[in-house]
Every structure is written in structure tokens, then in C-alpha cells.
C-alpha positions as CSV (number, residue, x, y, z in Angstrom):
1,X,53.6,93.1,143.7
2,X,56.1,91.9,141.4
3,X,58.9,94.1,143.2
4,X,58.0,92.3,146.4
5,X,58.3,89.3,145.2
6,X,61.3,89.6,144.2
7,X,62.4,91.2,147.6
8,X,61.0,88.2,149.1
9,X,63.2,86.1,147.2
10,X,66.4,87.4,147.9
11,X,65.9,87.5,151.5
12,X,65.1,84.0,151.6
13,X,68.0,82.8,149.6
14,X,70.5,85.1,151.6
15,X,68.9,83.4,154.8
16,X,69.9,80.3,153.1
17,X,73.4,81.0,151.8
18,X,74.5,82.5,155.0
19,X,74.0,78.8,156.8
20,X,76.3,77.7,153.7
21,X,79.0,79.9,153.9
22,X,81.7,77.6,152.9
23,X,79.7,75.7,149.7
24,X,80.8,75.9,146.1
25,X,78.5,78.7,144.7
26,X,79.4,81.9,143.3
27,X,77.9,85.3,145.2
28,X,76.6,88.6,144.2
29,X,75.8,87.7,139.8
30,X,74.6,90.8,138.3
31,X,73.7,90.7,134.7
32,X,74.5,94.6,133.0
33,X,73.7,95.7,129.5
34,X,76.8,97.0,127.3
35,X,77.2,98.7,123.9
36,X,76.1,96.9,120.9
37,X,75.2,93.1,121.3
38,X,77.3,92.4,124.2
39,X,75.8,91.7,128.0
40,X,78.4,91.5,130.9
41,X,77.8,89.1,133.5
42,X,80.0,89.6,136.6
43,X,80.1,87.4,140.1
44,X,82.3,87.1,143.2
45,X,83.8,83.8,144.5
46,X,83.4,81.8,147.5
47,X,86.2,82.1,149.9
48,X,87.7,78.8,150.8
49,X,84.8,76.5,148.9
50,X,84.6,72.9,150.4
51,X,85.0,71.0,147.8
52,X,87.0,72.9,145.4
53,X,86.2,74.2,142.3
54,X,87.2,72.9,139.5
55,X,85.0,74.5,137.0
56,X,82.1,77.1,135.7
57,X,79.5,76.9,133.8
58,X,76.8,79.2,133.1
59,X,73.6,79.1,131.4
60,X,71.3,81.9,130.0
61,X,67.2,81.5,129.6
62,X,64.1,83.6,128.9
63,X,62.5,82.8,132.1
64,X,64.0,83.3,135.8
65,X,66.1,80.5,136.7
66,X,64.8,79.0,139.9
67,X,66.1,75.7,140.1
68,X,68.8,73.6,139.2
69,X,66.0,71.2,137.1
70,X,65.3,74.1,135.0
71,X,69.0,73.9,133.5
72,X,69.2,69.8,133.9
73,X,68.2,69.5,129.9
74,X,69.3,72.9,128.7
75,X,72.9,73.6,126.7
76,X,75.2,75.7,128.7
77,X,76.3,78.9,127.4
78,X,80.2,78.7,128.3
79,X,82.6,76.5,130.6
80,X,84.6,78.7,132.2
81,X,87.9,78.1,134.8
82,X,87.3,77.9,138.6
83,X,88.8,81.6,138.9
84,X,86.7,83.3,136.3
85,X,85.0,86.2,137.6
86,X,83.1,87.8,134.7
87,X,81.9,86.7,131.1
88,X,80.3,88.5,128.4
89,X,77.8,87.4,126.6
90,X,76.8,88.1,123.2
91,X,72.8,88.5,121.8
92,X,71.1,90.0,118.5
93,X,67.8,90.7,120.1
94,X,66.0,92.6,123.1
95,X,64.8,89.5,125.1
96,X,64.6,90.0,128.6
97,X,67.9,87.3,129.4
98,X,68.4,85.6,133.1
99,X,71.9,84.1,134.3
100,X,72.8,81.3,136.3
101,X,76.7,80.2,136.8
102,X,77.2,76.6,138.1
103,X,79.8,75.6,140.4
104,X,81.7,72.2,139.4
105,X,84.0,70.0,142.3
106,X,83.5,66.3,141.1
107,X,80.0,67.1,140.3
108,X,77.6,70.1,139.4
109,X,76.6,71.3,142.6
110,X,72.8,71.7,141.7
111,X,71.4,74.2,143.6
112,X,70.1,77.9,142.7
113,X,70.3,80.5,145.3
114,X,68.0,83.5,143.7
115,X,70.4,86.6,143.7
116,X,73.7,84.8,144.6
117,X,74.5,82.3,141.0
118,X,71.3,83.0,139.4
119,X,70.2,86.9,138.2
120,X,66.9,88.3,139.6
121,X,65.6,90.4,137.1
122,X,66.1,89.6,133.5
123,X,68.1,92.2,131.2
124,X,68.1,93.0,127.6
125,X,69.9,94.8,125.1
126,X,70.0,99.0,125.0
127,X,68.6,99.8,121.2
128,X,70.4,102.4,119.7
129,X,69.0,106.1,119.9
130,X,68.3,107.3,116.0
131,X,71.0,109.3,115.6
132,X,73.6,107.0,116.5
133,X,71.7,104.7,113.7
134,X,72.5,107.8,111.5
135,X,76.0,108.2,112.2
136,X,76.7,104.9,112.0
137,X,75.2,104.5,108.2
138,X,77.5,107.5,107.8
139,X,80.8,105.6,108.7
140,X,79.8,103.0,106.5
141,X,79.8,105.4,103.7
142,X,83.6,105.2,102.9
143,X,86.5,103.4,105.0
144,X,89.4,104.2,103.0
145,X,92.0,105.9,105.4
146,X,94.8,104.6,104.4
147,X,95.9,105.9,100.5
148,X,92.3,106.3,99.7
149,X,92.6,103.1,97.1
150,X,90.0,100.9,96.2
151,X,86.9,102.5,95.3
152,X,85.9,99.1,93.7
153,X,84.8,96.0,95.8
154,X,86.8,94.0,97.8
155,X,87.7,90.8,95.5
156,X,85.9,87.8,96.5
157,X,87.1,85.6,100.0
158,X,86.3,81.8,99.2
159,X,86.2,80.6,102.9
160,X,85.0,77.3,104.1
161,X,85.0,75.8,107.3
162,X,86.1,72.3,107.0
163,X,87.6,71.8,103.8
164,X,91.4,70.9,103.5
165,X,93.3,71.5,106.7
166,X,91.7,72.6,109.8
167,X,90.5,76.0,109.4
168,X,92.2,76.8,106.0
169,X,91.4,79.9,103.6
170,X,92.0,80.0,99.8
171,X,91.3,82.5,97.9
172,X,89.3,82.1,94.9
173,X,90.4,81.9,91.4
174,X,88.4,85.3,91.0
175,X,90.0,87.1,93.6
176,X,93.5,85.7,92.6
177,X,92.5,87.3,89.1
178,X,92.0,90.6,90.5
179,X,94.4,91.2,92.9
180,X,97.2,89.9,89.8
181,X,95.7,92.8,87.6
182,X,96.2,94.9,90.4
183,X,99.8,94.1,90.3
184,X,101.2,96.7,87.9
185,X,98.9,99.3,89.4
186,X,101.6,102.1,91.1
187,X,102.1,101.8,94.3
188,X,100.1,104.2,96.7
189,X,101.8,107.1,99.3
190,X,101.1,105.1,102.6
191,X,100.6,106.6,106.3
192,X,101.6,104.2,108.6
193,X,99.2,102.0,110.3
194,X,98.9,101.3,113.8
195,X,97.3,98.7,115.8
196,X,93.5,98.9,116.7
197,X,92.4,98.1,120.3
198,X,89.1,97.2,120.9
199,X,87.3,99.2,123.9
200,X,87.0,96.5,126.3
201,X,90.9,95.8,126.2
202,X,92.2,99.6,126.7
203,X,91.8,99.3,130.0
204,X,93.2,96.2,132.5
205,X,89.5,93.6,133.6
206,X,90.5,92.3,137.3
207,X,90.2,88.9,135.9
208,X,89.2,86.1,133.6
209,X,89.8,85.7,129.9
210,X,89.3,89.2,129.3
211,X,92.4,89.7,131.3
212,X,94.5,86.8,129.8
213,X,94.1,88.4,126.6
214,X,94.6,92.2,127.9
215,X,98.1,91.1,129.6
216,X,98.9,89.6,126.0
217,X,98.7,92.6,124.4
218,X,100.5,94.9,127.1
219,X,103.1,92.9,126.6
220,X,103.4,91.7,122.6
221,X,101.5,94.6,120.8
222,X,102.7,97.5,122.5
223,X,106.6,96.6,122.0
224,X,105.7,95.4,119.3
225,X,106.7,92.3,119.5
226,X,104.5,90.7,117.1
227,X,105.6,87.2,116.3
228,X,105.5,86.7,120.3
229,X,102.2,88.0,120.4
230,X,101.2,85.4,117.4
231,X,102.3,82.6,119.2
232,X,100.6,83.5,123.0
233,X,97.6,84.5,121.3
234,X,96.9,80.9,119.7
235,X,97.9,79.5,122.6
236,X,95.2,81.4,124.7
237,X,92.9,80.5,121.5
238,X,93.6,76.8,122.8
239,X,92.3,77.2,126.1
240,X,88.4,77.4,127.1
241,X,87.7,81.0,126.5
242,X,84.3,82.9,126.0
243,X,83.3,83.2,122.5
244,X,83.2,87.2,122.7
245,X,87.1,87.3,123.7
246,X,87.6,84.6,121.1
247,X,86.6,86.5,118.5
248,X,88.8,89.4,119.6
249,X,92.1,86.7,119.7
250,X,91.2,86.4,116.0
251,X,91.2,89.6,114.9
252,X,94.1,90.3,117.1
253,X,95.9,87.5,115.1
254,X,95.2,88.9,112.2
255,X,96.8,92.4,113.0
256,X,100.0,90.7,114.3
257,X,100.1,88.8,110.6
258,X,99.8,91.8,109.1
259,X,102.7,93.5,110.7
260,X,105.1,90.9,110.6
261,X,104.3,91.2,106.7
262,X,102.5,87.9,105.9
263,X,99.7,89.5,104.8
264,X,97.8,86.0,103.4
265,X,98.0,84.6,106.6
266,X,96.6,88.1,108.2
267,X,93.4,87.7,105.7
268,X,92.3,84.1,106.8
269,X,92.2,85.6,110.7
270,X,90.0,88.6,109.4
271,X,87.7,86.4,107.5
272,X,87.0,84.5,110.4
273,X,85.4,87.7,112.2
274,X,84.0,89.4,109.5
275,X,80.6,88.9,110.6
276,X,81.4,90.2,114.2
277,X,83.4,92.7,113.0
278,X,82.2,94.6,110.0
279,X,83.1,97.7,110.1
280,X,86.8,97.2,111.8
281,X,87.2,93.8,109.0
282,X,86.5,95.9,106.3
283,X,89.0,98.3,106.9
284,X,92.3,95.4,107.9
285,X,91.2,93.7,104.6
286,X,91.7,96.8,102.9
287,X,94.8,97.3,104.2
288,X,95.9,93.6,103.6
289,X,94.0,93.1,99.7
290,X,96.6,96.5,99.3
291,X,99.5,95.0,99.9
292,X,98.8,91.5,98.8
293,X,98.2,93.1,95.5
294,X,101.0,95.8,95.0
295,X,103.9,94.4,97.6
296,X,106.3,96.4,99.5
């Protein structure tokens, strides 16, 4: 029954949206589980839109989303540009999620067509099979590949938002302490490090932020052009981008830091991730505590 109703629904809207072909609202949303926490939604544009677009927004819920007075009171997830195509979402439990995306001209344009900017059938998180629980416990055992240093903790990151300049890091007196006994320590054979790439940037998105931030990289990291790649990557930090690939402009900040050699500045950018990032932080703030504490 429940299958046919949802059958029902999409023919009905389709019989709507093709009397509309020309109206600002995205076509074709589908709503796909990833790995880990992440949920990509993708969409296709309308051709020639009367108005124009001048902007995205899209909303997730719990329940299907029907009607444009079901997201009149609700917060919107992300604003997105007019030629976004794609946006992934993050969550930390296995809720069944719907998607609507919004169309902006000079004004919301407040309808929902079921199936064309608003996701049929809701989708939740994959949970991890019990041995890649195992193996992942595993590669949380030990992280040291570079020297095999520090088997004691990590000294101590004082961060808070807020305080002092906009988005400044100090480290604490106790941390300062530790890394200055460290300073007489003999300095450690060194393989050299290269870059990480998360998976969703290895290989070129058709569009959106994802791809603003993969063309970055093409063209900084992999020359190695690193004080270029600093400078575009706050500049795209600047710019409305989804929280996911935000995150990922932070950490890549961070690397570029590190291999221009101001390794300080490379720790504030990996703080700012670390909850996203645990595994992959742990490692770049070993490297960068290392050389912090026993320079080049």
C-alpha cells in the first residue's frame, strides 16, 4: 500500500511539473547513503528558469516533506549558489532523513513537487558491519608512522572559540612546558610526508563546492604550491560552502601550514577538525607537536 502511494505521488507531481517546464525548481533529488556519517544529496537544474535563480536552500526533516508550510518555520540546513548541483550532508544517527531544496529568484518559490525538489522515501545511515568496527579499534591502536615518537600523550591544545582574535589558538602553559622539555630530545630519522587526500576529492565532482575545492587542490597541492593553495583555500572558506567541504578546507589548510614549515599555524587548522577528523587529526598533530618541539 505504502509503495503505491508513493507511485501515486510521483505521477501526480510529474503531471504537474511538466505544465511548468520553465519554473524555478530543481528536478530529479535523490537522497543516497555514503560511508560514515555523510548522506549525499544530488539534483538536476531547470533549463532556462523564469525568473532566475539566485539561490538554494535546502532543508532536511524526519517526516516526508509535502508542502512548502512544512518548511515555513523550520531552519534550513545550507544556502547554497544557484549552480549547485549536489550537497552532502552530515548525520550521527540512523533516522530515516527526507530532502527538500528550495529555489530562490526575489523570493522562495514555495512549492514542493514530491520527487522533483523534495525526496520520496526517507534514507538513513549504513551502520557498520562488526568487523569493520573491529578493524577500526585496531587502527586506533597506534598511529605513529612517521619516526615512531611519542608513545606519551599528545600535550594539551587550549582552544576556544571566541576569545582574542577571531578564531585564535594558544597553546597552554602545560603544553608549552612539554613540548620545551622535549627540546633537547635528539632529533628522530624522518620519512618524508606527503599530502593526505580525502576520498571524496581523489576524484573530479561535476559541480558545486565539492568541485571548487577539488580544482584547488589539482592545482596548489599537487605542484606543490602550497602558499597559493593557503590563500585560495581561505578564500573558498569565505564563500557559502556546505559544512562537510568546510571542514575538509580546514584540514586542508592545515597540511599546506605544515609544509610551508609554520607548523603553529598548521596546529590551530587541525584543532579545528579534530572532532570530524579523529583518526586523520591525530596523526597531522603528531607530525606537527614533532617538529614544533625538536625543529628542523
Amino acid at each position: 500500500m505504502k509503495k503505491r502511494l508513493s507511485i501515486i505521488i510521483i505521477l501526480f507531481s510529474t503531471a504537474i511539473f511538466l505544465s511548468a517546464q520553465n519554473r524555478p525548481v530543481v528536478q530529479d533529488i535523490q537522497a543516497k547513503a555514503s560511508k560514515g556519517t555523510r548522506i549525499n544529496i544530488s539534483w538536476t537544474l531547470p533549463q532556462n528558469p523564469e525568473p532566475q535563480i539566485t539561490k538554494l536552500l535546502i532543508y532536511r526533516d524526519t517526516r516526508p516533506v509535502s508542502s512548502y508550510n512544512q518548511l515555513a518555520g523550520a531552519e534550513f540546513l545550507a544556502e547554497l549558489s544557484p549552480l549547485a548541483t549536489a550537497y552532502t550532508d552530515q548525520v550521527f544517527d540512523y533516522n530515516d532523513y527526507y530532502y527538500a531544496v528550495i529555489a530562490f529568484t526575489d523570493k522562495p518559490f514555495d512549492l514542493i513537487f514530491v520527487s522533483m525538489n523534495s525526496t520520496v522515501d526517507g534514507v538513513h545511515l549504513i551502520a557498520p558491519a562488526e568487523k569493520d568496527i573491529e578493524s577500526k579499534k585496531k587502527d586506533e591502536e597506534k598511529l605513529y608512522t612517521d619516526g615512531a615518537m611519542r608513545e606519551t600523550p599528545l600535550p594539551f591544545i587550549n582552544y576556544v572559540e571566541g576569545q582574542g582574535k577571531e578564531d585564535e589558538l594558544s597553546l597552554s602553559n602545560e603544553a608549552m612546558q612539554d613540548i620545551s622539555s622535549l627540546s633537547s630530545v635528539k632529533k628522530a630519522a624522518r620519512t618524508r610526508v606527503s599530502p593526505y587526500f580525502f576520498e571524496e576529492d581523489l576524484v573530479s565532482p561535476d559541480s558545486g563546492d565539492d568541485f571548487l575545492l577539488f580544482d584547488i587542490l589539482k592545482t596548489t597541492f599537487i605542484q606543490e604550491k602550497y602558499e597559493e593553495a593557503i590563500e585560495l583555500l581561505i578564500k573558498l572558506n569565505g564563500r557559502n560552502i556546505s559544512e562537510n567541504v568546510r571542514n575538509r578546507v580546514y584540514f586542508y589548510i592545515g597540511e599546506a601550514y605544515f609544509f610551508t614549515g609554520d607548523f603553529e599555524e598548521a596546529a590551530k587548522y587541525f584543532v579545528k577538525v579534530a572532532q570530524q577528523y579523529p583518526l586523520q587529526t591525530k596523526i597531522w598533530m603528531n607530525y606537527t607537536l614533532d617538529r614544533i618541539a625538536i625543529p628542523e
